[in-house]
C-alpha positions as CSV (number, residue, x, y, z in Angstrom):
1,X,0.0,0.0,0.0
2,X,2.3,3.0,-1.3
3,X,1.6,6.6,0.2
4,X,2.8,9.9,-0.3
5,X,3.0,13.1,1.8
6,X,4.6,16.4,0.6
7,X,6.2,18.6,2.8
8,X,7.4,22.2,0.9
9,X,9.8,25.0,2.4
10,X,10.9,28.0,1.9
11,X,14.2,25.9,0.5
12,X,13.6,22.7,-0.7
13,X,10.8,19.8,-1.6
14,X,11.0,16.7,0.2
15,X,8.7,13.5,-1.3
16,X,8.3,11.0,1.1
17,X,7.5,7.5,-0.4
18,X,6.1,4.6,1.9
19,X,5.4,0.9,1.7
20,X,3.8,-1.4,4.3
21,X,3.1,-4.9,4.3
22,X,-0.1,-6.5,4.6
23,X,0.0,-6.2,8.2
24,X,0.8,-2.2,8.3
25,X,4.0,-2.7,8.6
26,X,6.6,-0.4,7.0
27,X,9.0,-2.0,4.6
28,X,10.3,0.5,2.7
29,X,11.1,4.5,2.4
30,X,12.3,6.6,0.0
31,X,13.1,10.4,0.7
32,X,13.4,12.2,-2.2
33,X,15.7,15.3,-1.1
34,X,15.9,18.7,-3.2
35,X,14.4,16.7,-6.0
36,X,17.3,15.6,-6.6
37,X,18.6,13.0,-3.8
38,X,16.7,9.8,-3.1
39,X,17.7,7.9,0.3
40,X,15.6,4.8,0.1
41,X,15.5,2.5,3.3
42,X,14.2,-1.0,3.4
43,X,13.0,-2.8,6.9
44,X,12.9,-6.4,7.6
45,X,11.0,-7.9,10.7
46,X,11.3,-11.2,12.7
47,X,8.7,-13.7,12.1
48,X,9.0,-14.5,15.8
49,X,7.8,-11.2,16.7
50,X,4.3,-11.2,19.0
């Protein structure tokens, strides 16, 4: 379930990508900085989490 939220400045435009697993858990995120940067982040979780 991708989402989206846009956050302008007086400097810069930061797009803020996020992915979650069926659960609603995050997996991924991808930052995209100046519109120019992307920092994309990936998470893993234990599947003997309770």
């Amino acid at each position: 379930m991708p989402s989206s939220m846009v956050h302008p400045s007086a400097t810069a435009l930061d797009v803020v990508n996020h992915s979650a697993d069926h659960a609603g858990e995050i997996t991924a995120v991808d930052d995209l900085q100046n519109n120019t940067t992307h920092d994309p982040q990936c998470f893993t979780y234990d599947s003997s989490r309770a």
